[in-house]
Biotite code that builds the C-alpha atoms (Angstrom):
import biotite.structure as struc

atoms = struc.array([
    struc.Atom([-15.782, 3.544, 29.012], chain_id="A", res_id=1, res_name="UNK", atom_name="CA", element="C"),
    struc.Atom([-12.452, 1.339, 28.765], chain_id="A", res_id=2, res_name="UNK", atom_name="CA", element="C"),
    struc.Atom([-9.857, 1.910, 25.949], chain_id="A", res_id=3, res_name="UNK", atom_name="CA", element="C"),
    struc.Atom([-10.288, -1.119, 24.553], chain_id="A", res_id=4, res_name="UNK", atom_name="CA", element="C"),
    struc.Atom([-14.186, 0.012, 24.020], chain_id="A", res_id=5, res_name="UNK", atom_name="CA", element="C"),
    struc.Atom([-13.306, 3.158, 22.911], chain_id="A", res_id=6, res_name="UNK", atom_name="CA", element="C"),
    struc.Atom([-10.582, 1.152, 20.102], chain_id="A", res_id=7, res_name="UNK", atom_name="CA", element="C"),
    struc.Atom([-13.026, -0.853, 18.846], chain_id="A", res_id=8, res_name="UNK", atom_name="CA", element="C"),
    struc.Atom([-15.861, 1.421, 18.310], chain_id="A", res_id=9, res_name="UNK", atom_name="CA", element="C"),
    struc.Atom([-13.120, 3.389, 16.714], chain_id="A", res_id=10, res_name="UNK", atom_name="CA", element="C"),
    struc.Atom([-11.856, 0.585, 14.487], chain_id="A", res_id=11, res_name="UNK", atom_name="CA", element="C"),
    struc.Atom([-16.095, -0.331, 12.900], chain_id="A", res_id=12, res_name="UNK", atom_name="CA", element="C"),
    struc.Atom([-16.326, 3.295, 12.590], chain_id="A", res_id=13, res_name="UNK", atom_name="CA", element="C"),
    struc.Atom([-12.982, 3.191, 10.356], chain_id="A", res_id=14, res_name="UNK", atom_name="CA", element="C"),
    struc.Atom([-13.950, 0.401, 8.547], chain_id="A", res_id=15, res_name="UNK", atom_name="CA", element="C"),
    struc.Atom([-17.335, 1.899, 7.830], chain_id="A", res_id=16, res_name="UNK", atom_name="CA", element="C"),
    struc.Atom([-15.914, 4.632, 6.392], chain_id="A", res_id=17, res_name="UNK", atom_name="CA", element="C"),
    struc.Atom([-13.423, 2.904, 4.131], chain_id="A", res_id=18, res_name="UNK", atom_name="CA", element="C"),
    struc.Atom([-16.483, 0.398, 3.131], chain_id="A", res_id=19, res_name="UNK", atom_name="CA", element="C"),
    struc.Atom([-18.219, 3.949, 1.914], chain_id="A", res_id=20, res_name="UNK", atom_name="CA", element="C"),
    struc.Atom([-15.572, 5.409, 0.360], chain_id="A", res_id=21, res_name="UNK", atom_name="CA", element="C"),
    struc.Atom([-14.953, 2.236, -1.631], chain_id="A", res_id=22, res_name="UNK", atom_name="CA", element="C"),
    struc.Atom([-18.541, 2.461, -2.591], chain_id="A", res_id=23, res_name="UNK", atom_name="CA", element="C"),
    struc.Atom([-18.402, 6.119, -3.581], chain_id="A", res_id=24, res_name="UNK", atom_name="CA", element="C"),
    struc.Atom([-15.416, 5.559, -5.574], chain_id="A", res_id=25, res_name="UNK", atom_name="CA", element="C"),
    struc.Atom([-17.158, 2.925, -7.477], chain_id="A", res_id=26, res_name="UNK", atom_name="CA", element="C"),
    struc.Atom([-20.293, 4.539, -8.694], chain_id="A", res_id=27, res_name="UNK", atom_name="CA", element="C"),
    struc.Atom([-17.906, 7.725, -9.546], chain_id="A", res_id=28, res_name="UNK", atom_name="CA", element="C"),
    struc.Atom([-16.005, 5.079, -12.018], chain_id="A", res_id=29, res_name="UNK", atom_name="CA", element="C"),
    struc.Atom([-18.959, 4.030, -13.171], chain_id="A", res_id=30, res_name="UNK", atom_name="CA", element="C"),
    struc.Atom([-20.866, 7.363, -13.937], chain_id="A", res_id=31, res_name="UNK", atom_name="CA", element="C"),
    struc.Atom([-17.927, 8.463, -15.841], chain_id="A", res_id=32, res_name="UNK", atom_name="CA", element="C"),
    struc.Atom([-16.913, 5.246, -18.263], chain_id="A", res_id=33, res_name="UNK", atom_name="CA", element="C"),
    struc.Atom([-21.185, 5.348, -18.849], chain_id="A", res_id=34, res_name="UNK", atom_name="CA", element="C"),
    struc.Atom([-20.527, 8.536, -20.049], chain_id="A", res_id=35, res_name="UNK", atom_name="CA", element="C"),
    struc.Atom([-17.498, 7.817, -22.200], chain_id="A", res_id=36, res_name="UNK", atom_name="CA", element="C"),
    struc.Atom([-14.112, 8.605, -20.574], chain_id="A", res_id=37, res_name="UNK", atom_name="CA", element="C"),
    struc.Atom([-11.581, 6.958, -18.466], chain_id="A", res_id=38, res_name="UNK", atom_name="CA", element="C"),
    struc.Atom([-11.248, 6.753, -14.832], chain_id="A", res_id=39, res_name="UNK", atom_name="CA", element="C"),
    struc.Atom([-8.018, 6.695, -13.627], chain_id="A", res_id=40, res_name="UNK", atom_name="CA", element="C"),
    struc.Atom([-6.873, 5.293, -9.986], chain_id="A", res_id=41, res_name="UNK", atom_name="CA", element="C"),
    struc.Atom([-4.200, 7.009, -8.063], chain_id="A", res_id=42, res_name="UNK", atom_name="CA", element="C"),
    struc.Atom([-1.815, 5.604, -5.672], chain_id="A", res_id=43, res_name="UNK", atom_name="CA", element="C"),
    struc.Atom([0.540, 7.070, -3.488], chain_id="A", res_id=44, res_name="UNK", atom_name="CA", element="C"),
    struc.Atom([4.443, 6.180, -4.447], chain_id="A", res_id=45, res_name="UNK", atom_name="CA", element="C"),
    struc.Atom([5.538, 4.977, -0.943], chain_id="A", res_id=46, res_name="UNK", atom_name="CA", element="C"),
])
């Protein structure tokens, strides 16, 4: 396998598991304001 293979399968892997973490995130929010109380996002103060 070449690097550049080895990058890229990398890279859809990392996007993949951003794309499900987004997901997660969002039925989480969703679960909780159906149920009455506030979801709040946290960021990181760079």
């Amino acid at each position: 396998m070449t690097e550049k293979y080895i990058e890229q399968k990398f890279e859809r892997r990392k996007f993949k598991m951003r794309l499900l973490e987004k997901d997660l995130e969002r039925k989480l929010v969703n679960k909780i304001k159906e149920l009455g109380g506030r979801a709040y996002k946290w960021v990181s103060p760079r």
